[in-house]
Backbone bond lengths (Angstrom), bond angles and torsions (degrees), N, CA, C in turn:
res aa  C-N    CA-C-N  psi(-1)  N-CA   C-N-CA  omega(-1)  CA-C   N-CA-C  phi
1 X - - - 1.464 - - 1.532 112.47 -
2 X 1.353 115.43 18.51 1.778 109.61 -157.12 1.886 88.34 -90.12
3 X 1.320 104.21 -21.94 1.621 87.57 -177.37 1.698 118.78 -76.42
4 X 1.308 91.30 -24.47 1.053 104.06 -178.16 1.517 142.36 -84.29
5 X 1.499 94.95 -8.40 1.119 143.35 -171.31 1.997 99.82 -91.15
6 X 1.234 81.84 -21.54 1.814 101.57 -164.73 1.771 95.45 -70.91
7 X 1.814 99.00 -63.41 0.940 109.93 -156.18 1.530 107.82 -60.92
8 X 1.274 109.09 -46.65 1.559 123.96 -169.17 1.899 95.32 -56.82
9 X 0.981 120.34 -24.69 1.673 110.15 170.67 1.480 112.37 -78.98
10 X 0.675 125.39 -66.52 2.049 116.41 159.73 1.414 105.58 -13.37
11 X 1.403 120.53 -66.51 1.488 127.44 153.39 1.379 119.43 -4.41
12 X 1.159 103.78 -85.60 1.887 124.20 150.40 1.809 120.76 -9.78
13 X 1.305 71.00 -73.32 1.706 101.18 -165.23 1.401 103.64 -34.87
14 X 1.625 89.76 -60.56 1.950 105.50 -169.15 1.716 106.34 -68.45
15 X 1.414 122.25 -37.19 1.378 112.82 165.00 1.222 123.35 -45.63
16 X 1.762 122.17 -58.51 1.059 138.54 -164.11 1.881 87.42 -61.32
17 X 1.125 128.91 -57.94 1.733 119.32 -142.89 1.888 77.73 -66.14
18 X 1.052 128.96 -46.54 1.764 141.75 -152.52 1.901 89.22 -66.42
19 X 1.339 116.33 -38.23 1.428 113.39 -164.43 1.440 100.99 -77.62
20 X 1.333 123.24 -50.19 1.787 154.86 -144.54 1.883 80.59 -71.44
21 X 1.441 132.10 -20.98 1.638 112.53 -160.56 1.351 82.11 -114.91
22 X 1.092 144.50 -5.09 1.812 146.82 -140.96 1.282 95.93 -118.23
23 X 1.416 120.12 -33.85 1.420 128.99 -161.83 1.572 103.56 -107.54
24 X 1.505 120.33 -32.13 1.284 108.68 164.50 1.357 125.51 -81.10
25 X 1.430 128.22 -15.52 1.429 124.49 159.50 1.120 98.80 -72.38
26 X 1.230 168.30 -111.79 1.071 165.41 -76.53 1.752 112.09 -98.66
27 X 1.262 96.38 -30.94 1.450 115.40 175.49 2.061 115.52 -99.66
28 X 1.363 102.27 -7.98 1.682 98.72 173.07 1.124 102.58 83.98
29 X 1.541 134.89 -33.94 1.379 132.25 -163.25 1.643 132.57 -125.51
30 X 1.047 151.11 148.55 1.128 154.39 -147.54 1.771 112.70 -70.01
31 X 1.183 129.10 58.52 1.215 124.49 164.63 1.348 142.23 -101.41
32 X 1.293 102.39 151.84 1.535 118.21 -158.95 1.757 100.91 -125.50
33 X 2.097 93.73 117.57 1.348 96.32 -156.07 1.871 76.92 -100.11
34 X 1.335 131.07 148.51 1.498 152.65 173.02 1.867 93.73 -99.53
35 X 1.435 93.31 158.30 1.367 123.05 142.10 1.097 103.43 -165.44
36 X 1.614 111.26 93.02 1.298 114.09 170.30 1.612 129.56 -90.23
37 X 1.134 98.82 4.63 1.817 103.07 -172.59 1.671 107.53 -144.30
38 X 1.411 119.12 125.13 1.437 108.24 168.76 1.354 94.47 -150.96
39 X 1.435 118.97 147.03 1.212 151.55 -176.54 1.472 128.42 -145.78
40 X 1.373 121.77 154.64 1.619 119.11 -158.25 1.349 85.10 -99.61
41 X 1.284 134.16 157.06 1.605 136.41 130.90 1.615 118.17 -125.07
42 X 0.933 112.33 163.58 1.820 121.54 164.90 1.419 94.71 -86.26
43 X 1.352 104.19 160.40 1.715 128.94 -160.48 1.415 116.00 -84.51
44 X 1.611 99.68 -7.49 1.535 120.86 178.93 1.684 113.55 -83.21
45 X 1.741 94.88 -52.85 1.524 105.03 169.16 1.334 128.39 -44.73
46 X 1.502 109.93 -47.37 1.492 123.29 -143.85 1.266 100.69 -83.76
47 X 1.512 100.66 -41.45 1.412 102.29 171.05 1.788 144.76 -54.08
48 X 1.571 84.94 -31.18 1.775 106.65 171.86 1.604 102.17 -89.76
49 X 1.382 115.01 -25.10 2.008 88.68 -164.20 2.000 83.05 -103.08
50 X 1.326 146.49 -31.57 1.698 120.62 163.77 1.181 104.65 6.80
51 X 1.096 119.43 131.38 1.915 120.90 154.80 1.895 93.22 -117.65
52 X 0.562 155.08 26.95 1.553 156.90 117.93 1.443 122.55 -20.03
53 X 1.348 121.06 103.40 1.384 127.52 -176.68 1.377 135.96 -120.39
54 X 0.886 151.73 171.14 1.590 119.13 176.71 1.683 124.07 75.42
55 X 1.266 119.21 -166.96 1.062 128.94 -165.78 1.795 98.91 -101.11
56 X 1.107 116.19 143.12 1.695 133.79 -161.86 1.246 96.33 -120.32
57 X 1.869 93.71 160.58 1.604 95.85 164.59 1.755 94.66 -129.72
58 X 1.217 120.37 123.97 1.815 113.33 -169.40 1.289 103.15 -139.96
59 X 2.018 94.30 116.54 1.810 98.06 166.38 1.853 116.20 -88.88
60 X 1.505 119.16 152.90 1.425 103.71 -170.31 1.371 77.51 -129.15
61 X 1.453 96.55 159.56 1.483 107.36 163.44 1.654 112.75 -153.46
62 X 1.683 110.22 123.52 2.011 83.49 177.01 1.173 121.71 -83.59
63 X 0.864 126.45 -179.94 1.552 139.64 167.90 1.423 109.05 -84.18
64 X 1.507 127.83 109.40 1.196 106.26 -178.37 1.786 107.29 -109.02
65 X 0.735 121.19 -8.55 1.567 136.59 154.93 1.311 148.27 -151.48
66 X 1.833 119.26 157.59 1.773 93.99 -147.63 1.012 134.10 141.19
67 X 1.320 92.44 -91.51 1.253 131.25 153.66 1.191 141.48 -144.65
68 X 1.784 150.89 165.32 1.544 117.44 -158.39 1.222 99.54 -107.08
69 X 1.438 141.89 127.35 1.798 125.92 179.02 1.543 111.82 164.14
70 X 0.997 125.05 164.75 1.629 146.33 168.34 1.256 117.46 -85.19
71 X 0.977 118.83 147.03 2.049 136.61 175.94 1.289 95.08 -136.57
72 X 1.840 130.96 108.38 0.967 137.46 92.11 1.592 161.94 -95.25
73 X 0.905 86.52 134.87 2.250 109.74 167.88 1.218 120.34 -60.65
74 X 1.679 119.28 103.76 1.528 97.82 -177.82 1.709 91.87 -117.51
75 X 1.482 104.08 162.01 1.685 112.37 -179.20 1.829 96.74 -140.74
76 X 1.079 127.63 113.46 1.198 112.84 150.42 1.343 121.35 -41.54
77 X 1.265 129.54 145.69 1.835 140.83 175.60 1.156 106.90 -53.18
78 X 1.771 135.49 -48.19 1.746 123.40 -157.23 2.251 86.37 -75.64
79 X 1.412 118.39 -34.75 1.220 105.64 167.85 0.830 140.10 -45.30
80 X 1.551 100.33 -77.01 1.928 94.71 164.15 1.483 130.84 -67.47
81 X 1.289 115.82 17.18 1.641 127.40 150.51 1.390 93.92 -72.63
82 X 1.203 141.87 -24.01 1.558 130.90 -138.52 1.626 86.76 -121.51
83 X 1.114 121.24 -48.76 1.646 122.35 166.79 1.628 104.90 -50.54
84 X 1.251 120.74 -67.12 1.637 111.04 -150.37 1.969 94.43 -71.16
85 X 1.737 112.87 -14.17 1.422 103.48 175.58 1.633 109.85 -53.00
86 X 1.632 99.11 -55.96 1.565 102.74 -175.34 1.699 126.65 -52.32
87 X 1.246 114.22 -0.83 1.103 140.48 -166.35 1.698 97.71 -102.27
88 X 1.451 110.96 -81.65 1.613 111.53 173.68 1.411 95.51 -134.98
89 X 1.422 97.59 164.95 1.708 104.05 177.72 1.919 100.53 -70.68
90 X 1.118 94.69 154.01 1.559 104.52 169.66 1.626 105.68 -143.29
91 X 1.671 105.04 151.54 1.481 106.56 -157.87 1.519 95.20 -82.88
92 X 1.540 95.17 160.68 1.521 111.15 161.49 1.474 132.89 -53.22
93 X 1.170 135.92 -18.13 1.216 168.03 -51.92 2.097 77.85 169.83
94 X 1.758 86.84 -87.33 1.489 96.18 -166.39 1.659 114.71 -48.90
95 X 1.379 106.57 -53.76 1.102 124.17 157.18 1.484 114.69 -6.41
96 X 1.236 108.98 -86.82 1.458 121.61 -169.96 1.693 123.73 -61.78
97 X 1.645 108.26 -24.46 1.229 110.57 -179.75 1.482 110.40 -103.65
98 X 1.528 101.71 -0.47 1.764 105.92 172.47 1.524 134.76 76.78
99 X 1.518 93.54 19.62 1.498 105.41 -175.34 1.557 109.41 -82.53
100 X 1.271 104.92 140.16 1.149 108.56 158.05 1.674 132.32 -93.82
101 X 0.998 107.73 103.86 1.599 94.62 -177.47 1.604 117.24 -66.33
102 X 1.317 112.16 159.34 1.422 129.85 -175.05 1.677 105.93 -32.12
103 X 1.828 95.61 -65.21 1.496 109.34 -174.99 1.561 111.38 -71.68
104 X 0.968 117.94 -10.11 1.970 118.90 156.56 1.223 119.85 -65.16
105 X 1.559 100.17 -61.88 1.904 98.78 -176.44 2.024 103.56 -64.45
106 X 1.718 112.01 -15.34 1.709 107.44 159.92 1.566 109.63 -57.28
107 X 1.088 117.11 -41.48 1.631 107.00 -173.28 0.788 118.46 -87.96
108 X 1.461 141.30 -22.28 1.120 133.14 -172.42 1.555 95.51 -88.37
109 X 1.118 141.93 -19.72 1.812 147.79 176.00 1.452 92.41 -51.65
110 X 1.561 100.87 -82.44 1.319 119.39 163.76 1.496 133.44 5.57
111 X 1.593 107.22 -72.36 1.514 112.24 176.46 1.436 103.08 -94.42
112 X 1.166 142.51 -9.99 1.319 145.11 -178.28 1.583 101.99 -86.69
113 X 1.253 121.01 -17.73 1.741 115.65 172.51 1.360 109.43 -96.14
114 X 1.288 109.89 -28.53 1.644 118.06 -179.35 1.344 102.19 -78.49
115 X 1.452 125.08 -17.03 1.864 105.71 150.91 0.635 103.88 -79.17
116 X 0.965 131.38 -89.93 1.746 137.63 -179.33 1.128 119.05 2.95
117 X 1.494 121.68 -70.45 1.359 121.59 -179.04 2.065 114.93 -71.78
118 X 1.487 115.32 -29.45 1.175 111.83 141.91 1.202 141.94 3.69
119 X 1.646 87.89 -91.49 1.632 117.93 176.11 1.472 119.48 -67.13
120 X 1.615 104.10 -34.75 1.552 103.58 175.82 1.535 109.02 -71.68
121 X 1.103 142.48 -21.68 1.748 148.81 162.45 1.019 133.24 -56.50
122 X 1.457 108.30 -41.24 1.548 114.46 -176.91 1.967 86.05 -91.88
123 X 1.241 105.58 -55.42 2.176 95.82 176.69 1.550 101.90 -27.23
124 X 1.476 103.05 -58.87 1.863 111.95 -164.14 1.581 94.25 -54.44
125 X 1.594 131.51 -66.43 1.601 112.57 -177.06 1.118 119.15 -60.04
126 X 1.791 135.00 -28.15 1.081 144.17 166.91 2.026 96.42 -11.75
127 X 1.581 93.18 -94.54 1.301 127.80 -152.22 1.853 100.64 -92.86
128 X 1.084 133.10 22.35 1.345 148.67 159.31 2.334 80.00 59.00
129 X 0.637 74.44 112.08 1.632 78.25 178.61 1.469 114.13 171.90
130 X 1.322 125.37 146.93 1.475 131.11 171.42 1.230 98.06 -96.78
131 X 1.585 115.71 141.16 1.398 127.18 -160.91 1.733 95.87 -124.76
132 X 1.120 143.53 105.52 0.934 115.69 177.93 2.121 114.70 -113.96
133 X 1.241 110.44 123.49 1.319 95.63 -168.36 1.562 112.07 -84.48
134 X 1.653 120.42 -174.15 0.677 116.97 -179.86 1.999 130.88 -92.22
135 X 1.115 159.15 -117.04 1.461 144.76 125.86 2.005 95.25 -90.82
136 X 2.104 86.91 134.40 1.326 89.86 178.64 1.511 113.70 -55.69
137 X 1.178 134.58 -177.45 1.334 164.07 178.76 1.587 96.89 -134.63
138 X 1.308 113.05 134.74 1.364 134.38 154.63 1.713 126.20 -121.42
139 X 0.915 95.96 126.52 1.890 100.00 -162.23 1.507 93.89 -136.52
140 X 1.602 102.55 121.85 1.690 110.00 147.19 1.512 113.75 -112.11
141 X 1.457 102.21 124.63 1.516 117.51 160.63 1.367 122.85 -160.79
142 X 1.565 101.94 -165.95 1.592 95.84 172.54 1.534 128.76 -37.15
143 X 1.048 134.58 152.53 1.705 111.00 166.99 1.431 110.54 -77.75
144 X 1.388 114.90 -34.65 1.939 125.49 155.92 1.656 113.41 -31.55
145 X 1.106 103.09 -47.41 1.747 123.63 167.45 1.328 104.93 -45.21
146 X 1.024 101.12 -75.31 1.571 115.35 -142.29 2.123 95.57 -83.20
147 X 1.325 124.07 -23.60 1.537 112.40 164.70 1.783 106.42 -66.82
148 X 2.052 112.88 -27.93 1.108 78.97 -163.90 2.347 111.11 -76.39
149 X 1.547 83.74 -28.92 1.432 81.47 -174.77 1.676 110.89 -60.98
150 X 1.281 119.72 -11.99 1.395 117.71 159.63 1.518 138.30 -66.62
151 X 1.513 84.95 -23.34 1.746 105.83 177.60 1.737 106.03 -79.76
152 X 1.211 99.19 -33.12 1.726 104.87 -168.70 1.418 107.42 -79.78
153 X 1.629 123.45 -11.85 1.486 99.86 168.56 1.810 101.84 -117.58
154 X 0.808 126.76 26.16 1.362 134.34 -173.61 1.328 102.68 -134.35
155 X 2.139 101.04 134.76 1.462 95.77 166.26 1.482 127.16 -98.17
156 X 1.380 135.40 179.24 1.449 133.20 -165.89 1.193 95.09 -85.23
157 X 1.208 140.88 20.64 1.539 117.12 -177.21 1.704 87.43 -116.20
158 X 1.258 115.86 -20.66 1.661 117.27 179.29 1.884 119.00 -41.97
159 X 1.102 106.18 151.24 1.768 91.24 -179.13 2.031 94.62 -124.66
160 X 1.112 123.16 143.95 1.085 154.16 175.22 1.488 111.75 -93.00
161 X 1.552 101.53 120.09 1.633 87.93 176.15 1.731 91.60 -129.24
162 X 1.489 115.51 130.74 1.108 140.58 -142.41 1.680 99.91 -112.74
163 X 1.556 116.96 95.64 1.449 122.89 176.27 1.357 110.77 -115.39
164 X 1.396 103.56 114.29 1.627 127.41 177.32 1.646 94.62 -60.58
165 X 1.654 126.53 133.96 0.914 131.90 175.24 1.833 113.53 -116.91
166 X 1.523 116.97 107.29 1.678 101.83 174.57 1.314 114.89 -103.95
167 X 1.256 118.54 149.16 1.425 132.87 158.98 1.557 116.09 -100.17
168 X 1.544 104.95 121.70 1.280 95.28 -175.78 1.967 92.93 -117.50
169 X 1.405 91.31 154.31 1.733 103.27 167.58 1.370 114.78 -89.00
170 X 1.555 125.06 123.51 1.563 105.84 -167.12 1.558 101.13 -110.17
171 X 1.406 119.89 4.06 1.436 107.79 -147.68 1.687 82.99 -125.49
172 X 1.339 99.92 171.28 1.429 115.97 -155.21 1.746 117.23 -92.08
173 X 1.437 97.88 15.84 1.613 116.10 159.49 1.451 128.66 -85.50
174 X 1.700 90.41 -5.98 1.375 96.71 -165.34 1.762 93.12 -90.78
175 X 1.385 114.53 155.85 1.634 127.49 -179.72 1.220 99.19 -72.08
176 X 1.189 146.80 -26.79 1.478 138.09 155.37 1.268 134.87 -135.03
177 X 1.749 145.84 131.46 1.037 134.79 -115.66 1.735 92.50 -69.80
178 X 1.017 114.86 -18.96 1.364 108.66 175.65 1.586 138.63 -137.48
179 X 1.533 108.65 79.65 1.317 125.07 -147.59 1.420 102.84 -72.55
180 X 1.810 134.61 115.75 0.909 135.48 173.97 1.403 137.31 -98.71
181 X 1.457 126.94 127.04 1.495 118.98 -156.08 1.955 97.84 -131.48
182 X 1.092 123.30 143.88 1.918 111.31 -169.66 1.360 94.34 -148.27
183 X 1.123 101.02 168.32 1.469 116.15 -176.77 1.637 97.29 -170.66
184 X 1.617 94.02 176.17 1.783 105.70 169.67 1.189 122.78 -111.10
185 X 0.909 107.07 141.26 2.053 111.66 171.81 1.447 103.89 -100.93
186 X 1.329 109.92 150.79 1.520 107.57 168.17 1.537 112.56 -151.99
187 X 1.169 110.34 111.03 1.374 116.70 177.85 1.963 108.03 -79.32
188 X 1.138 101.70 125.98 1.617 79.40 178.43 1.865 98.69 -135.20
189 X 1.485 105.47 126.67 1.124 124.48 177.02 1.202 129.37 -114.24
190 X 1.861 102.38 147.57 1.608 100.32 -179.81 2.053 119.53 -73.80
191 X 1.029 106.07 134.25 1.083 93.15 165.09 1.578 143.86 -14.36
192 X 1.030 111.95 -37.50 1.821 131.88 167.42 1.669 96.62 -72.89
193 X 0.979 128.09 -71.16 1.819 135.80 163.50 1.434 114.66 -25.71
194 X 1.425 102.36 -41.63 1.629 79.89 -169.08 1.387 103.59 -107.54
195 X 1.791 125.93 6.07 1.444 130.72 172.08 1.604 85.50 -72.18
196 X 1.636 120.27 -74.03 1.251 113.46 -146.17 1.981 108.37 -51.22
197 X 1.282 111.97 -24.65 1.829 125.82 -178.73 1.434 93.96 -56.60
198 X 1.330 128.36 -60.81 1.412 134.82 -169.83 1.587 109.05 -62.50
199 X 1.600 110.54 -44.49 1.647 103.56 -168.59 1.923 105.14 -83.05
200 X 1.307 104.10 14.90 1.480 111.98 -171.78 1.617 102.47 -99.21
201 X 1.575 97.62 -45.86 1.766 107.29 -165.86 1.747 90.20 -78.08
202 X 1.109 112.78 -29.81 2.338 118.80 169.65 1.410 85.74 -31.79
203 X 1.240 107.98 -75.24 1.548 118.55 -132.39 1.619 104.49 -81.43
204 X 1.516 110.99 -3.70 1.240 113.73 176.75 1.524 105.27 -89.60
205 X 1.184 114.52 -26.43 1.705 119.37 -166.91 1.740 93.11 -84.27
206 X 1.181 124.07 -22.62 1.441 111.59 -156.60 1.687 95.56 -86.20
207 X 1.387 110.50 -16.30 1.326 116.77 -156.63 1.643 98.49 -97.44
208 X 1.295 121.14 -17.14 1.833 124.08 -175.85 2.044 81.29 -78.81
């Protein structure tokens, strides 16, 4: 799968440059959204090697045509405290007792659809297909939580392909020239989904 694995980052690539202009208008400031790492796993793996602990912040969305599968965004909470900061200051105060205010859980919707919808665009030219998703879902809980309600609509034979997402600060507000914020993406597909992804990126290699 390493070629293929190749292609599906180009995939990436073109989301990330499409996200990186989406996220600095919206945010006032110079950011640069990454996906520098993606990898396939089975639903068995992913689940045991997560290092994710604590309380999450996770948008879901299905796929309701297209292709067959799930898109989630996960952020640990002290993060997206650290995202909606870059956004507006928020007090120490809030901070510590972990609230989210109204206009927080707005931003974090916000940049969590602008991947999302991203990634679902460049997938949709990927594979010549209209992708149409479903309305996000936003959920804070355990991250224990949130694999199991992931387990309950997904089956074990599904494969997960696991894209590290960074936000970088480029502009000179940021506390260091390069303020870093990450999270996970997770595409998770049915078996039929992720054959036809593979016999697509085939037919792309046969054709270079």
């Amino acid at each position: 799968m390493k070629d293929e694995m190749d292609i599906l980052k180009e995939v990436c690539t073109t989301a990330a440059a499409h996200g990186s202009i989406a996220l600095s208008e919206i945010m006032g400031r110079k950011i640069m959204l990454k996906l520098p790492s993606i990898e396939m796993f089975d639903y068995e793996r992913i689940t045991k090697e997560m290092n994710l602990t604590g309380m999450v912040l996770t948008t879901q969305t299905q796929l309701l045509s297209g292709i067959q599968g799930k898109l989630i965004f996960i952020m640990a909470e002290n993060v997206a405290f650290k995202l909606i900061d870059l956004c507006y200051k928020i007090s120490e105060e809030t901070k510590k007792i972990g609230i989210f205010t109204e206009m927080g859980m707005s931003v974090i919707k916000e940049v969590s659809n602008i991947i999302i919808a991203g990634y679902i665009n460049s997938l949709s030219f990927f594979i010549k297909k209209v992708i149409i998703p479903s309305f996000p879902i936003l959920i804070n809980a355990p991250f224990a939580d949130v694999v199991n309600i992931i387990s309950t609509s997904c089956e074990k034979e599904n494969y997960i392909i696991l894209i590290e997402a960074i936000f970088e600060v480029m502009d000179k507000l940021a506390s260091s020239d390069k303020e870093k914020i990450s999270g996970n993406f997770w595409l998770i597909l049915t078996p039929q989904a992720a054959e036809e992804i593979k016999s697509i990126c085939k037919e792309m290699l046969k054709a270079i």
